[in-house]
C-alpha positions as CSV (number, residue, x, y, z in Angstrom):
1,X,38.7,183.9,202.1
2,X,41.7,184.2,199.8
3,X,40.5,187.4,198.5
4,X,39.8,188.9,201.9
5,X,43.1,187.9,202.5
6,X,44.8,189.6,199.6
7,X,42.7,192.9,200.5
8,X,43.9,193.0,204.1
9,X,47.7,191.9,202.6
10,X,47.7,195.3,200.1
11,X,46.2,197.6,203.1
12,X,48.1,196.6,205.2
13,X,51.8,197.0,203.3
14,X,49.9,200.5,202.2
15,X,49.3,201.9,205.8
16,X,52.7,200.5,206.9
17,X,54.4,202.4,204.1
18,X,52.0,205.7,204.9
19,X,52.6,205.1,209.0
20,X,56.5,205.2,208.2
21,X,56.8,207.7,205.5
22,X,53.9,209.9,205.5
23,X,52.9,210.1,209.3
24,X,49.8,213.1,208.7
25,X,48.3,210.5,206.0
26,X,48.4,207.4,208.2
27,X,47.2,209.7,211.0
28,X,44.1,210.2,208.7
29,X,42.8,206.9,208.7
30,X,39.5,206.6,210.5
31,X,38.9,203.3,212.5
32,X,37.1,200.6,211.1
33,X,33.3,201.2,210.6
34,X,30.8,199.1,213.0
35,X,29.1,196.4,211.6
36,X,26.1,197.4,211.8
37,X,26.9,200.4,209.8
38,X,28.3,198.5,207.1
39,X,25.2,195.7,207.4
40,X,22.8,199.3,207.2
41,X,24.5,200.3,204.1
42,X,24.3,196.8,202.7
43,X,20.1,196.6,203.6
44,X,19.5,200.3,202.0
45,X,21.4,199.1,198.6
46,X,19.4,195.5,198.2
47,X,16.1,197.7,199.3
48,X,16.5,200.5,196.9
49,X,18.8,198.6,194.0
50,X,18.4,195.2,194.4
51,X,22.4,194.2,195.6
52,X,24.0,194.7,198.5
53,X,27.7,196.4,199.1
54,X,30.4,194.5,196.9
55,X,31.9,191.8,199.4
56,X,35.8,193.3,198.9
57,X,34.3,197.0,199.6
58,X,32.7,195.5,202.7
59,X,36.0,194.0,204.2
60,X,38.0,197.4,203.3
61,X,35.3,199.0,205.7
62,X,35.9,196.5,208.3
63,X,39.9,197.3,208.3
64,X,39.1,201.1,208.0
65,X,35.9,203.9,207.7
66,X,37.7,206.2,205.6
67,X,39.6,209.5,206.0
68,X,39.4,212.9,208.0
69,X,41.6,215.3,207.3
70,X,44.2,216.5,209.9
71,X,45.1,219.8,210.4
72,X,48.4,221.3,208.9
73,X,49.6,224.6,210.0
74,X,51.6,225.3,207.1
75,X,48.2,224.2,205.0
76,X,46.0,226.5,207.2
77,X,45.9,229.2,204.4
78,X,45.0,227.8,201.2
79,X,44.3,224.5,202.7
80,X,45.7,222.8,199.5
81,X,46.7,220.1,201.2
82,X,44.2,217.2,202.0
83,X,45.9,214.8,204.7
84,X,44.2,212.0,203.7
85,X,44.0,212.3,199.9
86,X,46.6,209.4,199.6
87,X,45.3,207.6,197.3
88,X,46.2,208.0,193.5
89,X,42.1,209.1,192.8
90,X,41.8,211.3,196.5
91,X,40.0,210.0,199.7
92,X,38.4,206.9,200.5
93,X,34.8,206.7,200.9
94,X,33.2,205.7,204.1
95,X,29.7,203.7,204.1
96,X,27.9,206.8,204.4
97,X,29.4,208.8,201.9
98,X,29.8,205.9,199.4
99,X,26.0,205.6,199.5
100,X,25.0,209.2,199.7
101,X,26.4,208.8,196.1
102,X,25.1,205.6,195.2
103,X,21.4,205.7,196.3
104,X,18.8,207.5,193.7
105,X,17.5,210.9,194.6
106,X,13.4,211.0,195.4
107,X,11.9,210.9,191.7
108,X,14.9,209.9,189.7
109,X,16.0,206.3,188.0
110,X,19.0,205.1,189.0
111,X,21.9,206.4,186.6
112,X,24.7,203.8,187.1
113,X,22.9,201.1,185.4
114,X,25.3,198.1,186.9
115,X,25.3,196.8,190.3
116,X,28.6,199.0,191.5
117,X,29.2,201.0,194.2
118,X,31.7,204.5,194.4
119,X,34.2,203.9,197.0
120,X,36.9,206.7,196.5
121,X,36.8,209.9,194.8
122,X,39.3,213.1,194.1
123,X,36.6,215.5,194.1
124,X,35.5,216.0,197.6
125,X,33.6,219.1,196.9
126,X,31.4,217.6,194.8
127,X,31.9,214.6,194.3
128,X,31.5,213.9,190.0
129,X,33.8,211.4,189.7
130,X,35.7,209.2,191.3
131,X,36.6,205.1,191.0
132,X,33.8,202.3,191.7
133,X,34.1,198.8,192.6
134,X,31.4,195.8,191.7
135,X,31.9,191.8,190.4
136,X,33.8,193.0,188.0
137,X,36.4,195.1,189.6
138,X,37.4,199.0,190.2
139,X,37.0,201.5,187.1
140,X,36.5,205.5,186.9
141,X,33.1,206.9,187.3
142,X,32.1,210.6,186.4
143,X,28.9,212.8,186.6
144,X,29.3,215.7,184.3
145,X,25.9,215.9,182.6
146,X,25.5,211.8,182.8
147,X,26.9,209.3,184.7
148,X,29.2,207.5,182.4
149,X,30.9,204.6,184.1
150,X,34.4,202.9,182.2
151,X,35.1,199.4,182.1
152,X,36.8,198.0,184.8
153,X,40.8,198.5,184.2
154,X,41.6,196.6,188.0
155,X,40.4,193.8,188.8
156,X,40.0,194.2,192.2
157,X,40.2,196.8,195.3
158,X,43.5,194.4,196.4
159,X,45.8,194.6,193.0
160,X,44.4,198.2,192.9
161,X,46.4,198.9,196.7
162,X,48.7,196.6,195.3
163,X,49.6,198.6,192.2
164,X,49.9,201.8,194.6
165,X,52.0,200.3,197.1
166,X,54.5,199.3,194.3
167,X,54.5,202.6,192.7
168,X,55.6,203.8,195.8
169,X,58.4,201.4,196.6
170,X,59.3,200.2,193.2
171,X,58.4,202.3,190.5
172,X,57.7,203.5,187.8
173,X,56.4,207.1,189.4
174,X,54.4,207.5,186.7
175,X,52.7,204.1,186.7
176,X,49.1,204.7,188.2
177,X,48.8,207.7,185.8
178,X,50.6,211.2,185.0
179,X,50.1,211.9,188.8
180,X,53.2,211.0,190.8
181,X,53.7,210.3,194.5
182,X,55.2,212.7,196.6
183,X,55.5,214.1,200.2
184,X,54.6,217.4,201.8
185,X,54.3,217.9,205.4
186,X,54.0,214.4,206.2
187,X,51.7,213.6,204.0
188,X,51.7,211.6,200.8
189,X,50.1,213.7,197.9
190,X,50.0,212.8,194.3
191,X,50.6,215.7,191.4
192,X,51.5,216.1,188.1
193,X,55.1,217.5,187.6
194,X,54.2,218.7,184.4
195,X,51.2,220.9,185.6
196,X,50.8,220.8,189.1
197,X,47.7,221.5,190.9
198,X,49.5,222.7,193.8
199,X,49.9,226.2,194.0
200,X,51.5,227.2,197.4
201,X,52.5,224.1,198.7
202,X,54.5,222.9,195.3
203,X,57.8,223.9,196.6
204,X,57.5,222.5,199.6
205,X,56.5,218.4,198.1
206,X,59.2,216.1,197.2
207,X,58.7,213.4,194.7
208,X,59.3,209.7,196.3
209,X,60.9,209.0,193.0
């Protein structure tokens, strides 16, 4: 209960802070996913791996199903912009998403090797990497030839909304990484100063810091 607690604590300061200061991002939010989607994704993992969705990943469903991008005008062109890439790693995963990644193709082992489950990921487009969650908290998964999974470094989906949100109000910028928060068009977007990624859009974000 506590930890449920904590999770719904950290999302909840998080959307408050996106809702107030970056409108397009909060707008992004998709609503909770049904229980019975969230039950579905749990019975396909236990059938096909043997554990079911990590409790903490299943309450973060319940509060919200993930992202869908809203349409920016000013974005329309390069589209460099993704509204609901708020997050420090990109977009949360919903359940379908999350297990499209998770679940072993026809003929082939499963590659993770640990019960863990992929729940947000910078790389829409393909997705090779992103950040997982299991028992023993949120680390960095990637997929470049391998899947190669790092040891935890967050304990938990909570202190990792927790760290963001403090980033935000509190600082350091640079504290979840060399990415550093910022806003364009309403939306909160993360970039590195030092080499950007965005092109067309650059001169129109403002660090929060």
């Amino acid at each position: 209960m506590r930890d449920q607690q904590n999770l719904e604590a950290a999302w909840s300061c998080l959307t408050t802070w996106l809702r107030v200061n970056a409108p397009v991002s909060y707008s992004s939010l998709l609503p909770p996913a049904p229980e019975q989607v969230i039950e579905a994704a749990d019975a396909q993992l236990r059938q096909h791996l043997g554990f079911g969705v990590p409790v903490e990943l299943a309450h973060l469903w319940r509060l919200c199903g993930g992202v869908e991008h809203q349409y920016i005008e000013a974005n329309e062109e390069e589209g460099e912009v993704g509204s609901g890439a708020f997050l420090p790693g990109g977009i949360l995963l919903g359940p379908a998403d999350a297990l499209r990644l998770r679940l072993p193709e026809i003929g082939r082992n499963d590659l993770w090797g640990s019960a863990v489950v992929p729940w947000f990921t910078g790389d829409e487009a393909g997705p090779e990497s992103g950040h997982y969650v299991g028992a023993g908290g949120v680390g960095y998964w990637s997929l470049p030839d391998n899947l190669a999974c790092d040891k935890p470094g967050c304990p938990s989906i909570a202190a990792y909304l927790e760290a963001v949100h403090r980033t935000l109000t509190e600082g350091p910028a640079d504290a979840m990484g060399p990415d550093v928060p910022g806003l364009v068009w309403g939306c909160l977007i993360w970039d590195d100063p030092e080499t950007p990624v965005l092109d067309d859009a650059l001169e129109h974000w403002s660090p929060v810091h």
